[in-house]
C-alpha positions as a Markdown table, in Angstrom:
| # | Residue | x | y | z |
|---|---|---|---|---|
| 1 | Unk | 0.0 | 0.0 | 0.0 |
| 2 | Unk | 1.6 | 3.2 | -0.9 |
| 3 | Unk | 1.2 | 6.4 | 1.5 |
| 4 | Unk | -2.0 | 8.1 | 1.9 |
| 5 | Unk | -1.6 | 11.9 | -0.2 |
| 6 | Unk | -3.6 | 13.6 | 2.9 |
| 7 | Unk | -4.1 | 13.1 | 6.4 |
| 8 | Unk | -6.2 | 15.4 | 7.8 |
| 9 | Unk | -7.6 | 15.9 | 11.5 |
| 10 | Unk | -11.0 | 17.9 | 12.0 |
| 11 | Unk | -10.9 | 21.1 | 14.1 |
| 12 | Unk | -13.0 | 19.4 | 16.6 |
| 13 | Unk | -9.9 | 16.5 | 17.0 |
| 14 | Unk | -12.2 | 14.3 | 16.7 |
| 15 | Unk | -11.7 | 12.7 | 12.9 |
| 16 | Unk | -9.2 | 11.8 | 10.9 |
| 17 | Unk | -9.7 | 12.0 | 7.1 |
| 18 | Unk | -7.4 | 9.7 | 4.7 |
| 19 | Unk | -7.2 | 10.3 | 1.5 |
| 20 | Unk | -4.8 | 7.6 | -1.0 |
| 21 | Unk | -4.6 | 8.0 | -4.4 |
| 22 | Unk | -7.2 | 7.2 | -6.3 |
| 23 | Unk | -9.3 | 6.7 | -4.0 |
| 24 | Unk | -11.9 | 9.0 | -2.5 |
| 25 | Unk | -11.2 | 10.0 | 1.3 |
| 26 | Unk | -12.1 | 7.9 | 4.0 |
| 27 | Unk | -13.3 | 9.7 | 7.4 |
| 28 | Unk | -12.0 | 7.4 | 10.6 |
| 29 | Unk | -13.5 | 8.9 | 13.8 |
| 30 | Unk | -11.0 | 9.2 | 16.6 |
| 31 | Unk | -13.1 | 7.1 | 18.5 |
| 32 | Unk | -13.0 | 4.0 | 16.2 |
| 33 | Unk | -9.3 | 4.4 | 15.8 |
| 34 | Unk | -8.6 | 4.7 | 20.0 |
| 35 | Unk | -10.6 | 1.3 | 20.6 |
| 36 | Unk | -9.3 | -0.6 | 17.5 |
| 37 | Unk | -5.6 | 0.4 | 18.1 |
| 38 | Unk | -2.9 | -1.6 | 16.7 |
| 39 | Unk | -1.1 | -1.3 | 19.8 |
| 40 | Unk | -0.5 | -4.6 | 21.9 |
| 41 | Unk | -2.9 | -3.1 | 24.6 |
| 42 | Unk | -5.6 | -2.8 | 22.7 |
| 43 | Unk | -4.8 | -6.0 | 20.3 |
| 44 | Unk | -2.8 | -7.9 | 23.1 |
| 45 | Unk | -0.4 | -11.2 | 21.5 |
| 46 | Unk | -2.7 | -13.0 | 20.3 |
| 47 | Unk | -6.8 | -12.9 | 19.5 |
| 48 | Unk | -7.5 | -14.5 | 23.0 |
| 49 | Unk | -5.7 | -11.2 | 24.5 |
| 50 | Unk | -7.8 | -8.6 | 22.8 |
| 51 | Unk | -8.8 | -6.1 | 25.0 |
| 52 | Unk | -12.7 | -3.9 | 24.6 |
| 53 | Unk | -12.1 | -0.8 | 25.1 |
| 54 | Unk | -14.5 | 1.2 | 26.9 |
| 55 | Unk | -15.7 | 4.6 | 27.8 |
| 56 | Unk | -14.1 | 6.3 | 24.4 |
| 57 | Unk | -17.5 | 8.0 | 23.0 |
| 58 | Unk | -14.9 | 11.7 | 23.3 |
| 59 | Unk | -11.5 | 10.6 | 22.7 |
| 60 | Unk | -9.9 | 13.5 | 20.1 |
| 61 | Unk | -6.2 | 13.0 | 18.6 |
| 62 | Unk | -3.6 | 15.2 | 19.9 |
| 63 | Unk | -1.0 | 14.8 | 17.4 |
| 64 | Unk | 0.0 | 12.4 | 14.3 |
| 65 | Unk | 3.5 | 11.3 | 13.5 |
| 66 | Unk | 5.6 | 9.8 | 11.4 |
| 67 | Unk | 7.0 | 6.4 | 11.9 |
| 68 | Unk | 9.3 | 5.5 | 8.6 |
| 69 | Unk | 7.5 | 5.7 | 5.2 |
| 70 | Unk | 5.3 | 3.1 | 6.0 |
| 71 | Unk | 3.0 | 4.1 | 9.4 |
| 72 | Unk | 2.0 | 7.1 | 11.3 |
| 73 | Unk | 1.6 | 6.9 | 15.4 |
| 74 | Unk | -1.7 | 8.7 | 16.6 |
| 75 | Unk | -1.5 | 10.0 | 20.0 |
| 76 | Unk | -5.0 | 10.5 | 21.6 |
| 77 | Unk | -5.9 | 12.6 | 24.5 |
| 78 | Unk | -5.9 | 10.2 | 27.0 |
| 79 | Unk | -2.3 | 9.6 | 26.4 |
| 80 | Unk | -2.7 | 6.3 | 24.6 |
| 81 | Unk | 0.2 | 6.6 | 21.9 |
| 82 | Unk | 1.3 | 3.3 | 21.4 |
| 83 | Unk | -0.4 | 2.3 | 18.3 |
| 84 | Unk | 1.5 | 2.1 | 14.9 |
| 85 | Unk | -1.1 | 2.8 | 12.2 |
| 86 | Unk | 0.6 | 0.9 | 9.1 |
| 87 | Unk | -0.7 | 2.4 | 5.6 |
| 88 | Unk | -3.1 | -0.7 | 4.9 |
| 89 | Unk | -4.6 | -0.9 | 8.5 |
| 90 | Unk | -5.7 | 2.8 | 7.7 |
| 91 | Unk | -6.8 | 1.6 | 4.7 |
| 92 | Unk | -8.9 | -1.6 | 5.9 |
| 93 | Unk | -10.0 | 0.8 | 8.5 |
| 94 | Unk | -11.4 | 2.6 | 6.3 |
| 95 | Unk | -13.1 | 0.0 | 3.9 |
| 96 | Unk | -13.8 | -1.8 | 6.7 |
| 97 | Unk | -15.3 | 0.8 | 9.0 |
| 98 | Unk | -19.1 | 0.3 | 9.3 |
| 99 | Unk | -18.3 | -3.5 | 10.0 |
| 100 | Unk | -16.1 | -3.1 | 12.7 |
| 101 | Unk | -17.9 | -0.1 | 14.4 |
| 102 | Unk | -21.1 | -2.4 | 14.1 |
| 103 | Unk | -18.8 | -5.0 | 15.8 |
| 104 | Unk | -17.3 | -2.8 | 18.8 |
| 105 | Unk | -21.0 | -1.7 | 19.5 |
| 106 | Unk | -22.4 | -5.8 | 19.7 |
| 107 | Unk | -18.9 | -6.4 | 22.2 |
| 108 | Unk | -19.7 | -3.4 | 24.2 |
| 109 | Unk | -23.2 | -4.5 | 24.6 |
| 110 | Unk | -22.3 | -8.2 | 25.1 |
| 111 | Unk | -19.8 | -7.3 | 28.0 |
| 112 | Unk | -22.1 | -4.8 | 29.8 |
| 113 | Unk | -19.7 | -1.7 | 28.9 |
| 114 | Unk | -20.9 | 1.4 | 27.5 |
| 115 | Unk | -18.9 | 3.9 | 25.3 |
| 116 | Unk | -19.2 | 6.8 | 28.1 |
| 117 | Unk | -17.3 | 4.7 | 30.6 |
């Protein structure tokens, strides 16, 4: 996957737009991308590990970084800033998005957790 031609955070902090070529853009909330985190926290070692995320209804993003030509690091404002954001996770992020939100919501339910806590 080559690099994404825009990245581009909303005033509000709270969505990142991704825009590779030829494609049109894709709009990730902050949310979405705080609880489905590449980091080992969030993803643990193995599938078994996974970790649900609660209470992240008004995470924003504080910064975005560079890691190499390949990633970016996403630093939220709770201070969660392990996650390396690889070019095609962005990407299946965003192609994937309505799945996986739709997916969080059914794990939050299933495990009594709510998005505000």
């Amino acid at each position: 996957m080559t690099a994404p031609k825009e990245l581009r955070v909303s005033k509000d902090r709270k969505l990142l737009s991704v825009t590779f070529p030829n494609h049109q853009p894709f709009e990730l909330p902050a949310e979405l991308l705080r609880v489905a985190s590449p980091s080992a926290e969030v993803q643990g070692h193995s599938p078994d590990q996974r970790v649900t995320v609660p209470g992240k209804r008004n995470v924003a993003i504080l910064k975005i970084e560079p890691v190499g030509n390949y990633a970016v690091r996403i630093t939220f404002d709770d201070f969660h800033d392990t996650g390396i954001f690889t070019w095609n996770y962005l990407h299946t992020l965003g192609h994937e998005k309505d799945e996986r939100w739709n997916a969080y919501l059914a794990e939050l339910a299933g495990k009594g957790l709510s998005r505000d806590r």
